[in-house]
TORKOL-4160 file (C-alpha; in steps of 0.2 Angstrom, whole numbers, padded with zeros to 4 digits, m for minus):
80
<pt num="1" X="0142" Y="m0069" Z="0031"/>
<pt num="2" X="0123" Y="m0070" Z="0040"/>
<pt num="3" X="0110" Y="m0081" Z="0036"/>
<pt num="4" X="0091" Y="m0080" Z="0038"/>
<pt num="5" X="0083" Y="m0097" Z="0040"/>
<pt num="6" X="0064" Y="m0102" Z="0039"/>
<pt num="7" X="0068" Y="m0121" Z="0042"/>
<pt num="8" X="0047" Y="m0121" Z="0040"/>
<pt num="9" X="0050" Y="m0118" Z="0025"/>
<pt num="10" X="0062" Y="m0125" Z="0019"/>
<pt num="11" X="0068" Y="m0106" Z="0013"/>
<pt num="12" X="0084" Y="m0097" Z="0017"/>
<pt num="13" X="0092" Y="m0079" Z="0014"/>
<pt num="14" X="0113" Y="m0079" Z="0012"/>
<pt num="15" X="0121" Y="m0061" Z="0016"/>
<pt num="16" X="0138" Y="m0059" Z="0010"/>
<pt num="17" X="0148" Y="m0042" Z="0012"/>
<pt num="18" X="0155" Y="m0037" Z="m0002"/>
<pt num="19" X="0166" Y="m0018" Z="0003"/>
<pt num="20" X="0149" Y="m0009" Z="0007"/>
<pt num="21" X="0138" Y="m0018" Z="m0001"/>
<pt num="22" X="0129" Y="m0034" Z="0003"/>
<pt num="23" X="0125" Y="m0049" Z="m0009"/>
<pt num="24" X="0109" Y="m0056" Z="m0006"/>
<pt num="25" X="0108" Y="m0076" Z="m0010"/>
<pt num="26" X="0091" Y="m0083" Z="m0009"/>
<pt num="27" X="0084" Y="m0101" Z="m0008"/>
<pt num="28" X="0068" Y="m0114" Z="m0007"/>
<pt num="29" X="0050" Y="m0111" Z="m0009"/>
<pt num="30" X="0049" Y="m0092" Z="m0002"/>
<pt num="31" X="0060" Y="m0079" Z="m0005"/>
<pt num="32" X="0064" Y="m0073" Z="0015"/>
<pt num="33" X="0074" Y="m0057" Z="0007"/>
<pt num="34" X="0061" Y="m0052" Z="m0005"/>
<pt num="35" X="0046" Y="m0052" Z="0008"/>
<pt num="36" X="0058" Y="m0042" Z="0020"/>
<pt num="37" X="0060" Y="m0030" Z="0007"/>
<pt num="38" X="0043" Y="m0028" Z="0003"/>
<pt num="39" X="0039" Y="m0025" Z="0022"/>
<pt num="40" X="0053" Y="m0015" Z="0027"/>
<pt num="41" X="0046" Y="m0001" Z="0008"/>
<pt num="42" X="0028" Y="m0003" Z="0017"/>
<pt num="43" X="0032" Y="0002" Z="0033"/>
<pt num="44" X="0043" Y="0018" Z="0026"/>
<pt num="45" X="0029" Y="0022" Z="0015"/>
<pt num="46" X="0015" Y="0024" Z="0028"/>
<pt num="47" X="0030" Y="0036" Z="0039"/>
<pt num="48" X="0039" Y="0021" Z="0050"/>
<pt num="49" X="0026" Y="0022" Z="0063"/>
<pt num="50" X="0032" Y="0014" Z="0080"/>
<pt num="51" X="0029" Y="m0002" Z="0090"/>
<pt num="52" X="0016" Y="0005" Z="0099"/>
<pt num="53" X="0004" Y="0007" Z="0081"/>
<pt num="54" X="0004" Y="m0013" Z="0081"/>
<pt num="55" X="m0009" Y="m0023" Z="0085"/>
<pt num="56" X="m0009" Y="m0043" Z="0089"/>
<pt num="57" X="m0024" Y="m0056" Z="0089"/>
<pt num="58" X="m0019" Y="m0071" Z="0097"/>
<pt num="59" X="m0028" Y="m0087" Z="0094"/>
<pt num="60" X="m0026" Y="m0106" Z="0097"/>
<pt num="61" X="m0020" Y="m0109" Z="0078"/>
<pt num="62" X="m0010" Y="m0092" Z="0075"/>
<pt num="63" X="m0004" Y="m0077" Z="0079"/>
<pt num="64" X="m0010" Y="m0062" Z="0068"/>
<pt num="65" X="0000" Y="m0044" Z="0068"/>
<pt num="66" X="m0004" Y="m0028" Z="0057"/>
<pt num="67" X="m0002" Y="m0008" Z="0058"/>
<pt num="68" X="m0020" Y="m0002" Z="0055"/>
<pt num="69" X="m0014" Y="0010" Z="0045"/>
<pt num="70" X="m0010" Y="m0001" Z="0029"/>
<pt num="71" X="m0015" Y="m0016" Z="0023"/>
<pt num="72" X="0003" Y="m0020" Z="0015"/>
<pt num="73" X="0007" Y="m0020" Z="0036"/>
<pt num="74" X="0002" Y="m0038" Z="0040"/>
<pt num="75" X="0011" Y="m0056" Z="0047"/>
<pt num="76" X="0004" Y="m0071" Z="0051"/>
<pt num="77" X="0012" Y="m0083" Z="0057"/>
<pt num="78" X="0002" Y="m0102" Z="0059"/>
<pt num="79" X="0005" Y="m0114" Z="0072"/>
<pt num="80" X="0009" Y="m0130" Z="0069"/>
């Protein structure tokens, strides 16, 4: 079993092996998993570019990251 936390909030993603397959158990406010998923089928969709295609802008209430070449390629994460 893994888990994923977002103790801000207040959401969590349960991982649970099943043979080769994973069970995915979802809880709270925001579906962790979901959002992952959607990320992970944008990024394959614009060619998997690399690390070095990413782009940060820091500021004193948060932390903005994107890959210029898609809008779907974009995290904020807000300080507190």
């Amino acid at each position: 079993m893994r888990y994923l936390f977002a103790p801000e909030r207040e959401s969590f993603a349960e991982f649970i092996a099943g043979g080769e397959s994973w069970t995915v158990r979802q809880g709270g406010p925001m579906a962790l998993w979901d959002a992952i998923e959607r990320a992970l089928v944008a990024w394959q969709d614009n060619g998997s570019p690399g690390i070095e295609t990413v782009r940060l802008r820091v500021t004193d209430r948060s932390h903005l990251y994107w890959i210029d070449s898609s809008p779907l390629l974009r995290w904020e994460h807000r300080l507190a």
